[in-house]
C-alpha positions as CSV (number, residue, x, y, z in Angstrom):
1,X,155.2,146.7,34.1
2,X,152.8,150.0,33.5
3,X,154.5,151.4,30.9
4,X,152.9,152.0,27.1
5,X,154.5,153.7,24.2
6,X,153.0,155.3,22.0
7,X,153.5,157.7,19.3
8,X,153.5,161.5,19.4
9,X,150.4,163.5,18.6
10,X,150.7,165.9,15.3
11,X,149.5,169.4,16.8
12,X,148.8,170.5,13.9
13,X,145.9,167.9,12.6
14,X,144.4,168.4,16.0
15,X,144.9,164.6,17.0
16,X,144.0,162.7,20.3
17,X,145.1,159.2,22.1
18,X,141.5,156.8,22.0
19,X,142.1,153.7,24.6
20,X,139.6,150.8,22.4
21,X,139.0,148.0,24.4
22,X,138.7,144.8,22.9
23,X,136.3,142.5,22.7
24,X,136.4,139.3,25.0
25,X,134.8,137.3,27.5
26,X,133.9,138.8,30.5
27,X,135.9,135.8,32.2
28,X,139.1,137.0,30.9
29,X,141.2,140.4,31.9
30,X,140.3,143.8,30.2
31,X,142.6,144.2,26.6
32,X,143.1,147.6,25.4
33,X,144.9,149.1,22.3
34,X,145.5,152.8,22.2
35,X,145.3,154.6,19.2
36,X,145.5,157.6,17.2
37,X,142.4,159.5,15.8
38,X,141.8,163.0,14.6
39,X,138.8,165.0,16.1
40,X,138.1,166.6,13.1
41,X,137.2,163.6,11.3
42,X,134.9,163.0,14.4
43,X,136.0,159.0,15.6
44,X,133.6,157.4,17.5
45,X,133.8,157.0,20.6
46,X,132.5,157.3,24.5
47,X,133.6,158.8,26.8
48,X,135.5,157.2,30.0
49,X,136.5,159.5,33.2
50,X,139.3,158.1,34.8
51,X,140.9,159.3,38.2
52,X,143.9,157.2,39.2
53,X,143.2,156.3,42.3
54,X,144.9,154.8,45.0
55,X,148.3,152.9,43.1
56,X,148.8,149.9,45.8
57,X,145.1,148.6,44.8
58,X,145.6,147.9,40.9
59,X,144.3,145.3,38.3
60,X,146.0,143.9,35.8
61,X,145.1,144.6,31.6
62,X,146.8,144.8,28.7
63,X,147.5,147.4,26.2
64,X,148.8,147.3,23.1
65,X,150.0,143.6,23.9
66,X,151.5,145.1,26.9
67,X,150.8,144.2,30.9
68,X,149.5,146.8,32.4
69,X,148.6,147.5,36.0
70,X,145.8,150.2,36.6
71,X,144.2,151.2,39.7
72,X,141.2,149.1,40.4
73,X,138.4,151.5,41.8
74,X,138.3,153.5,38.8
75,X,139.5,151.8,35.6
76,X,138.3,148.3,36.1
77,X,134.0,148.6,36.7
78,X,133.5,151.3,34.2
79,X,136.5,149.8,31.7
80,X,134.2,146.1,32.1
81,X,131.0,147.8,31.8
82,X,131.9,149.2,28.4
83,X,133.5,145.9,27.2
84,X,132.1,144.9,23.7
């Protein structure tokens, strides 16, 4: 469990990795897909700081359709905050 794949980033079109999260209840665990977006077409977006924390104290989510365990005390309140 905890590992995403993903694709490579092109260099050369300036691309970066954008972690949407999905829309849910607030009930239910935090889903995420990450994608790819360019910065020069300027993707909308805000912006999350994340700092991983201590690894024995995690939550679960899911990205890309994946589990995934993240560390609670930084991910999990901001990451719910934003949900849609």
């Amino acid at each position: 469990m905890g590992e995403v794949k993903y694709d490579e980033l092109d260099a050369k079109i300036n691309q970066i990795r954008l972690l949407e999260l999905l829309p849910d209840r607030w009930t239910e665990e935090i889903r995420c897909e990450l994608r790819i977006a360019a910065l020069d077409e300027g993707p909308a977006s805000q912006a999350l700081s994340y700092v991983w924390g201590n690894p024995q104290d995690t939550v679960e989510m899911t990205v890309n359709g994946a589990p995934f365990k993240a560390t609670r005390n930084n991910c999990h309140p901001t990451a719910t905050a934003f949900k849609p």
